[in-house]
C-alpha positions in Angstrom: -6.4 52.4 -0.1 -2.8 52.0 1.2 -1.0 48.3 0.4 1.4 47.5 3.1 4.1 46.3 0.4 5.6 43.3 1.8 2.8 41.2 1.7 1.7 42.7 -1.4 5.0 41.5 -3.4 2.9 38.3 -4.3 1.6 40.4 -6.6 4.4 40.7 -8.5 6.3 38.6 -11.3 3.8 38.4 -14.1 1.2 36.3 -11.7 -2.2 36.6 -13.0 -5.1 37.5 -10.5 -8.4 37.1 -11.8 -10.3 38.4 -8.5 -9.8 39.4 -5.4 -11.9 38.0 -2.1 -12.2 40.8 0.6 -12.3 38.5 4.1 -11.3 39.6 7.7 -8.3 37.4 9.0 -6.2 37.9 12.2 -3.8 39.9 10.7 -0.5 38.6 10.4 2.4 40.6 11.4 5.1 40.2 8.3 8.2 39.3 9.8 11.9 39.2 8.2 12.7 36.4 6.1 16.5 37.1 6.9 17.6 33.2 8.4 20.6 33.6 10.7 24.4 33.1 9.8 25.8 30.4 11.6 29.3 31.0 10.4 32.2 33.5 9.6 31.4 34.0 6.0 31.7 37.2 4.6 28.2 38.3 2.2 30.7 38.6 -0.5 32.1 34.8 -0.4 28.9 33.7 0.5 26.7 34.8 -2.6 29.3 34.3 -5.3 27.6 32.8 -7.8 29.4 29.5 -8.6 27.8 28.8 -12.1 27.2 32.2 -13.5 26.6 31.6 -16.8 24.1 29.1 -15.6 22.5 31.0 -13.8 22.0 34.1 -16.4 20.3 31.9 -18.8 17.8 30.8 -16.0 16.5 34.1 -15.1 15.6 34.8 -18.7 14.1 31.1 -18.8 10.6 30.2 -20.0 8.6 28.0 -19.2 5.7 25.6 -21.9 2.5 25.1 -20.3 3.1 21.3 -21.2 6.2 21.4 -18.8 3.9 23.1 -16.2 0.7 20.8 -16.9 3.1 18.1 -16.6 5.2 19.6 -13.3 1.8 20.3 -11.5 0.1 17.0 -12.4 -0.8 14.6 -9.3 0.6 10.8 -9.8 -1.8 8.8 -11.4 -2.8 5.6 -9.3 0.5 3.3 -9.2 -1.5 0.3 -7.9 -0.5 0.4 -4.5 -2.9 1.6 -1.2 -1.9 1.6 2.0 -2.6 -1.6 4.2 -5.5 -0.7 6.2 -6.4 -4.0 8.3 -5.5 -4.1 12.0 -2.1 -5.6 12.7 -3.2 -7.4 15.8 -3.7 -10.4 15.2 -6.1 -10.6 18.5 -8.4 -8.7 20.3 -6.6 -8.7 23.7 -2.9 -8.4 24.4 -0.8 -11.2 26.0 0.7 -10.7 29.5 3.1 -8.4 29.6 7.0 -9.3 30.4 8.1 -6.2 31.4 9.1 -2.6 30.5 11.2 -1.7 27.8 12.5 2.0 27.8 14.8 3.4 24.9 16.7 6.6 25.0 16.9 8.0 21.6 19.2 10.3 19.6 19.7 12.4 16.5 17.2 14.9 15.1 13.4 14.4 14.8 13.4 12.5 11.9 16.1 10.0 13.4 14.2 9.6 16.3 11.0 9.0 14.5 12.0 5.9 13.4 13.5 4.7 16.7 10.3 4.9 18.1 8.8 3.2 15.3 11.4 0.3 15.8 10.8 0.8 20.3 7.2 -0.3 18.9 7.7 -3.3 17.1 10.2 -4.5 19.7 8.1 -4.3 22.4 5.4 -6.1 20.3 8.5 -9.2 19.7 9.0 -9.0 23.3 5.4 -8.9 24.4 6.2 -6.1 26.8 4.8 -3.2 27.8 6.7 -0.3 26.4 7.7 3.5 28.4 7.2 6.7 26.1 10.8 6.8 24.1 13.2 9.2 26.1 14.5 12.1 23.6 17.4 13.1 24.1 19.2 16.4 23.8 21.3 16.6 20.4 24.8 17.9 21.2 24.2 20.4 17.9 20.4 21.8 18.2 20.5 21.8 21.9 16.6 20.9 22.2 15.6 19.5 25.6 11.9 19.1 24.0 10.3 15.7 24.9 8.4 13.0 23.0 5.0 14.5 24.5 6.0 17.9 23.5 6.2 17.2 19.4 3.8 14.2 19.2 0.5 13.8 20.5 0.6 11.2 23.2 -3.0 10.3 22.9 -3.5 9.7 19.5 -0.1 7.3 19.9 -1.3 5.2 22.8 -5.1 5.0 20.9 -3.9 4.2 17.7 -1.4 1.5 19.6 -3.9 0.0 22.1 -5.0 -3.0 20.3 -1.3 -3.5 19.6 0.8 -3.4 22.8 0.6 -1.6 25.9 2.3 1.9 26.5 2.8 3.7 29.7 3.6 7.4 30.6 5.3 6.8 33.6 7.0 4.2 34.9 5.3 2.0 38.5 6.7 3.9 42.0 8.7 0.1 42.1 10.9 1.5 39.0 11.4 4.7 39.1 15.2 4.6 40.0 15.3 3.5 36.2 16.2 6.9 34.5 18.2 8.5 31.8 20.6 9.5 35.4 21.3 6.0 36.6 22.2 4.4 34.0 24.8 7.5 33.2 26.2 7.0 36.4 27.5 3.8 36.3 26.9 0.1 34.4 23.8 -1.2 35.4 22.3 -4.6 35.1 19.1 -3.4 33.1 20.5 -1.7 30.5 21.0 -3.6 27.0 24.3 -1.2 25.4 25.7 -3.9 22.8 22.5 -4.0 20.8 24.2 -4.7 17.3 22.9 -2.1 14.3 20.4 -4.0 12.4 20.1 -6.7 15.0 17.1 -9.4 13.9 14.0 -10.0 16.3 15.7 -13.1 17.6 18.7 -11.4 19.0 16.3 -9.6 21.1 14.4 -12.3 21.9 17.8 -14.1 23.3 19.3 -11.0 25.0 16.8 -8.9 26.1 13.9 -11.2 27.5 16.1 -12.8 29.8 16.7 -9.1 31.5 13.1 -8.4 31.3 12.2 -12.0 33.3 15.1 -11.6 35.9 14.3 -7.8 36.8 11.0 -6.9 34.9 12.8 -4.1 33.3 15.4 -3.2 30.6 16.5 0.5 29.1 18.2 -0.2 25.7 20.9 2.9 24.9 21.9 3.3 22.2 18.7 2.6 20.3 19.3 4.2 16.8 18.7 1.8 13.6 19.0 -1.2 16.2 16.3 -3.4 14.5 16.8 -4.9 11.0 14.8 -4.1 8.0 14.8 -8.1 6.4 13.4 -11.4 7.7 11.1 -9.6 9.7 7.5 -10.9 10.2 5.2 -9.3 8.3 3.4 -8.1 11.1 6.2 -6.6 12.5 6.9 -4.5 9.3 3.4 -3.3 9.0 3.4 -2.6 12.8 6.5 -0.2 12.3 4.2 1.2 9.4 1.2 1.7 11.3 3.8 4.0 13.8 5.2 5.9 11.6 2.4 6.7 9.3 -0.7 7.2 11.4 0.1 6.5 14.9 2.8 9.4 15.1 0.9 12.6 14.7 2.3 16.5 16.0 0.9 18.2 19.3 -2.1 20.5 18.1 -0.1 23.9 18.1 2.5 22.2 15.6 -0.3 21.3 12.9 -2.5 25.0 13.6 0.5 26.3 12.7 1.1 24.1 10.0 -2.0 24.5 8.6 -1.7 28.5 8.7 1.3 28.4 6.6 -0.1 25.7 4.2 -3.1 28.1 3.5 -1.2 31.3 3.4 1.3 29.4 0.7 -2.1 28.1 -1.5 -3.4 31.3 -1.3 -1.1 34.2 -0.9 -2.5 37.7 1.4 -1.9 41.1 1.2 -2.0 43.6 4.2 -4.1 46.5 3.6 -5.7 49.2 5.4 -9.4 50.4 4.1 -10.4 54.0 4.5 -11.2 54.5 7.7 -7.8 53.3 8.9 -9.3 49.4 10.0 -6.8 47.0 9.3 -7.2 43.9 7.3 -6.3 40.8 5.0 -7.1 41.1 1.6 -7.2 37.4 0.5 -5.8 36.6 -3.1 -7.5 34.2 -5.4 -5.2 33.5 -8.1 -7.0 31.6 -11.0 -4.2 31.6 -13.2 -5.5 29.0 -15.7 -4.3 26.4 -12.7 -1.2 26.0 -13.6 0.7 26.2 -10.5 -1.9 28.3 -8.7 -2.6 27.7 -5.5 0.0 24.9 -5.2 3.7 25.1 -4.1 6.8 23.1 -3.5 8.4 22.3 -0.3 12.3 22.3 -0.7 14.4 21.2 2.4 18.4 22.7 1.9 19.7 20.7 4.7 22.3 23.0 4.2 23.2 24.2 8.1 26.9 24.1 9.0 27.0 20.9 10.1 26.1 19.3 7.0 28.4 21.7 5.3 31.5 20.6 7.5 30.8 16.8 7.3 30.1 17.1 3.4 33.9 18.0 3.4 33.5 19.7 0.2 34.0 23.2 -1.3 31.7 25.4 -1.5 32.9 28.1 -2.7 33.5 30.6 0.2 37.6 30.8 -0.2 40.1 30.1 2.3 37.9 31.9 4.9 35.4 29.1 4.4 37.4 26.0 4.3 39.3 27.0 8.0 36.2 27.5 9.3 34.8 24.2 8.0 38.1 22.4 9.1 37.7 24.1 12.8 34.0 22.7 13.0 35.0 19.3 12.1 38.1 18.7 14.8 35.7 20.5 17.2 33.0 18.5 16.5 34.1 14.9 15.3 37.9 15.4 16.6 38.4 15.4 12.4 37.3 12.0 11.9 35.4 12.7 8.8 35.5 10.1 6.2 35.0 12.1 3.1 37.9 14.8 4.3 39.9 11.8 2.2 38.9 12.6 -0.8 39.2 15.7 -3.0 36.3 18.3 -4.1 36.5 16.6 -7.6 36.5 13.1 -5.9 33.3 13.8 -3.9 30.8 15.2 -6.2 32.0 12.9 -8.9 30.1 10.1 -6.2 27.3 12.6 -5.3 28.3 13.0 -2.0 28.2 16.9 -1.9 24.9 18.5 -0.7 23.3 21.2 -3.8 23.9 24.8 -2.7 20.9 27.0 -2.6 22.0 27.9 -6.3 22.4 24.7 -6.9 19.0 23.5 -6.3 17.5 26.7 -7.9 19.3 25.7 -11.4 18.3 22.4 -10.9 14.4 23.3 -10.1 14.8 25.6 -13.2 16.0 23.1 -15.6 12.8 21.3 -14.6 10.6 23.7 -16.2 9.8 25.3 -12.7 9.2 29.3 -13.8 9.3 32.5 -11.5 6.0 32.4 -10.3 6.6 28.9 -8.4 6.0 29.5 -4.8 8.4 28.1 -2.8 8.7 27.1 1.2 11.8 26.9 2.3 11.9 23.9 5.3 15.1 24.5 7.0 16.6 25.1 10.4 19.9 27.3 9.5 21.0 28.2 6.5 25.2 28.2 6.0 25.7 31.6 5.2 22.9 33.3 6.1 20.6 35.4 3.4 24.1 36.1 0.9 23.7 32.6 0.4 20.1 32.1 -0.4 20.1 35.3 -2.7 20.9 33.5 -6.0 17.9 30.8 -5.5 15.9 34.3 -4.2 16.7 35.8 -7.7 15.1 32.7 -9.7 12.0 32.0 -7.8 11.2 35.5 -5.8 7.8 33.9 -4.1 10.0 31.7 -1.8 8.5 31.7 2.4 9.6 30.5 5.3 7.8 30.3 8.7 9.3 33.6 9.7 7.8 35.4 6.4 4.4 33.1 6.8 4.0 34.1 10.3 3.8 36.5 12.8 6.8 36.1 16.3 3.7 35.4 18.6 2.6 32.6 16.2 6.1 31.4 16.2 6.1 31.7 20.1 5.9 27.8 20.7 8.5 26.9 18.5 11.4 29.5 19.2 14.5 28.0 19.8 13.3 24.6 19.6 14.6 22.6 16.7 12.5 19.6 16.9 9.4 21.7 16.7 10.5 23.8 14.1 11.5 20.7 12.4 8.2 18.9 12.8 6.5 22.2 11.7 8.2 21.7 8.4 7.4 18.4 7.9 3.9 18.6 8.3 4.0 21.8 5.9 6.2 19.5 3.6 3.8 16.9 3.7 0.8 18.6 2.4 2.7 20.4 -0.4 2.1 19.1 -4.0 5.6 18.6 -4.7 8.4 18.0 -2.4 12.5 18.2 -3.0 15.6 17.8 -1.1 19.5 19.0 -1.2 20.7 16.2 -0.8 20.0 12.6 0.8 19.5 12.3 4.4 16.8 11.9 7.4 14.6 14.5 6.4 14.5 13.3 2.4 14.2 9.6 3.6 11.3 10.2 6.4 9.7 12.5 3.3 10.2 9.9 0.9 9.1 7.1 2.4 5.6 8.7 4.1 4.9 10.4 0.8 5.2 7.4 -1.9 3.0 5.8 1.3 0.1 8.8 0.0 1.4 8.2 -3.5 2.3 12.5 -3.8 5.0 13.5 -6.1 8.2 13.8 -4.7 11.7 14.3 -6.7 15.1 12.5 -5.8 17.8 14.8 -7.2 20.2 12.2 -9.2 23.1 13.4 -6.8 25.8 11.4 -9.0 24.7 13.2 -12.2 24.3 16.4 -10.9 27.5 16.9 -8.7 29.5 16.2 -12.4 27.3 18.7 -14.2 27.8 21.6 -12.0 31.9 21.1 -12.4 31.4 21.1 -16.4 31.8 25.4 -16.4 31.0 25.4 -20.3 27.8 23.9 -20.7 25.0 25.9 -22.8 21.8 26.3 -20.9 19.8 24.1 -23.2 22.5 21.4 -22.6 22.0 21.2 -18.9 18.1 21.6 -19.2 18.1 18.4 -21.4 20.8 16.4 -19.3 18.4 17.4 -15.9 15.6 16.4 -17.4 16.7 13.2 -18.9 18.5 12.3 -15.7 15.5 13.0 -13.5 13.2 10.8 -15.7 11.5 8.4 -13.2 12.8 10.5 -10.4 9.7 12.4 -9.7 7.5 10.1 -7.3 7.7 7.1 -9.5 7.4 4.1 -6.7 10.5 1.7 -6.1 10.0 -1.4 -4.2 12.2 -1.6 -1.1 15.4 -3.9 -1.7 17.3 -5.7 0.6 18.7 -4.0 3.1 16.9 -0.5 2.5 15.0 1.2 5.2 11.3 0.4 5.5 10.8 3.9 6.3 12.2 5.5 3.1 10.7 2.6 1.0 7.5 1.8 2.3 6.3 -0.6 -0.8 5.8 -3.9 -0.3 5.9 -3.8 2.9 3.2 -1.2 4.1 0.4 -1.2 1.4 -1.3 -3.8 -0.6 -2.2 -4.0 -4.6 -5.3 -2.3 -5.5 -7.9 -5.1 -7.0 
């Protein structure tokens, strides 16, 4: 029998397989898992290692099944569940006082929680509210709309007892579009909606449009509502949005699901004797330690992120014009951390872990080579050069193009959203998920993760970033300073504090204590 070898490389690295299940699959074209350069880098300055010596020791690293047993383990029951009772507080909805529309910005993750907050203001309001307008980030250049990623039913049924949603807007208000109010400044549209503005600002400034014309946009819309001295309704209604009322369009979770399975249970291509084609389905009973689970990493680690980090990451002189172009292109140079120096900015944490980075930091861990790894990003800076060191220390890393076929992938090509949403429901049913560095994917992950109570780890940014610029530190050193510096950093709840985002830290605001 004839092994088609790049499926069978899951084979490889020491990985015990106990049996083998023979089933018949659509076969799954293997595809390259090269991810696109978006920048001028040469290989060379791209996959220079930065911590060498590092990164020797943790290839020839070992790991205790304790560390594993430990690694692998679910949370135990932190006493929290989420709150499950309806947040209406009656069976029928009050009159309506208008429309509210919102045109919203960013990536998906940004905009997720603009609709959450479109929700709850239409609830203070008592209007009725228009499906959220996406629109078209200046970076990704996706023109997909809010009925393309999330499933429009399941969001107005899950909503219904709640407020009232609309598609499209009556024939008596159609002029009201993204167009008109670009054109010119229009009485409807609310544009001096403060950041964090409180329920009764709204109340004051926008239900007085909605009574004299029965209608108001509000643009810009992004983190317009606060997160403190909110009814408690309100918060759990923004809860109830974000956590079961926003679900993806069925082609984003089939495909989600494929790659889930194909990570928990890895295939191999083969072709029998008679020339038939077909997917030899591996069951790896490797004393269940690690087998059949994986961790989702997110790099957000695409050019932009590495311009507006203004730090150095190692690619020379080449690198740093490049990233200097990209910001005055961009953000006409106005980048507040281009103040500070390298030193300054990792000192604070502020710099995102390179793909080496994150692999010495998942190694000090006690995360060994067999760890299967699903790599949730859109663009990697740099291309493959610079994913090859974190390649080297865990060689069962996937992405959706080594998961699945182009034709499975069809739907999602070129559109960032939906690639972006396809990672997040992958990352959402892995057993343990990790970030680069802080931002809307970690937050969104976060938050609707400690709301399931699944491990998740928050890199200590601080400690790290002055760890990787100390070149002389043994191995064993770094393994013990990661480890005690991630203590309590692995999905262990924190209550939301003043201020924070209900999204990121959903406790006490979402769930209730179990009795």
């Amino acid at each position: 029998m004839k092994l088609h070898h790049h499926r069978h490389r899951h084979l490889r690295g020491g990985v015990s397989v106990a049996a083998f299940l023979l089933v018949f699959l659509p076969l799954v074209a293997s595809s390259s898992s090269n991810h696109a350069s978006s920048t001028v880098l040469s290989d060379a300055n791209a996959s220079k290692l930065r911590h060498s010596r590092l990164f020797k020791n943790a290839l020839q690293r070992q790991s205790s099944n304790e560390q594993l047993f430990d690694l692998w383990t679910p949370l135990s029951n932190q006493g929290w569940k989420p709150f499950s009772e309806s947040t209406s507080a009656s069976s029928s909805l009050p009159e309506s006082t208008g429309y509210i529309q919102v045109f919203l910005d960013g990536g998906l993750n940004q905009q997720r929680m603009g609709i959450c907050d479109a929700v709850a203001i239409a609830k203070i309001l008592n209007a009725t509210l228009m499906i959220p307008y996406l629109e078209v980030n200046p970076v990704w250049q996706d023109t997909s709309s809010f009925t393309d990623i999330f499933d429009v039913d399941h969001f107005v049924n899950i909503l219904k007892d709640d407020i009232s949603i609309i598609r499209e807007l009556p024939d008596e208000y159609a002029w009201s579009t993204r167009e008109y109010y670009a054109s010119a400044i229009r009485s409807t549209r609310i544009k001096n909606a403060p950041l964090h503005a409180s329920a009764n600002w709204y109340l004051e400034n926008v239900a007085p449009v909605l009574e004299s014309y029965g209608i108001a946009a509000i643009s810009p819309f992004s983190h317009r509502l606060a997160f403190d001295n909110m009814p408690i309704e309100i918060q759990r209604l923004r809860c109830k949005v974000n956590f079961e009322a926003l679900v993806f369009v069925p082609h984003v979770r089939s495909l989600g699901e494929a790659l889930v399975s194909r990570l928990r249970y890895p295939i191999v291509e083969s072709i029998d004797a008679v020339g038939t084609k077909y997917i030899r389905q591996v069951i790896d009973t490797k004393d269940g330690l690690g087998a059949g689970k994986f961790v989702s990493l997110h790099l957000r680690f695409d050019k932009d992120m590495a311009a507006h980090s203004a730090c150095d990451f190692g690619g020379g002189k080449a690198e740093k014009v490049a990233l200097a172009k990209y910001r005055q292109t961009i953000w006409q140079g106005r980048v507040m951390n281009s103040r500070y120096t390298d030193e300054e900015l990792r000192n604070q944490g502020r710099c995102p872990l390179t793909p080496e980075e994150i692999g010495l930091l998942l190694a000090a861990l006690g995360f060994d080579n067999t760890t299967r790894l699903y790599l949730a990003s859109h663009k990697v800076y740099g291309g493959e050069a610079r994913i090859a060191a974190l390649r080297q220390l865990f060689p069962y890393m996937e992405d959706k193009k080594s998961l699945a076929s182009s034709a499975e992938r069809a739907k999602i090509k070129g559109k960032a959203s939906l690639s972006a949403a396809v990672d997040y429901y992958v990352s959402m049913h892995s057993d343990i998920f990790i970030s680069a560095s802080p931002g809307n994917m970690h937050n969104a992950m976060l938050g609707h993760r400690t709301y399931l109570n699944l491990k998740t780890i928050r890199p200590n940014m601080v400690l790290l970033g002055q760890l990787f610029m100390n070149k002389s530190m043994s191995w064993s050193d770094f393994q013990e300073a990661v480890v005690e510096g991630q203590r309590n950093r692995l999905g262990e709840i924190k209550e939301r504090k003043p201020k924070q985002s209900i999204y990121t830290y959903p406790v006490p605001d979402c769930v209730c204590q179990q009795r």
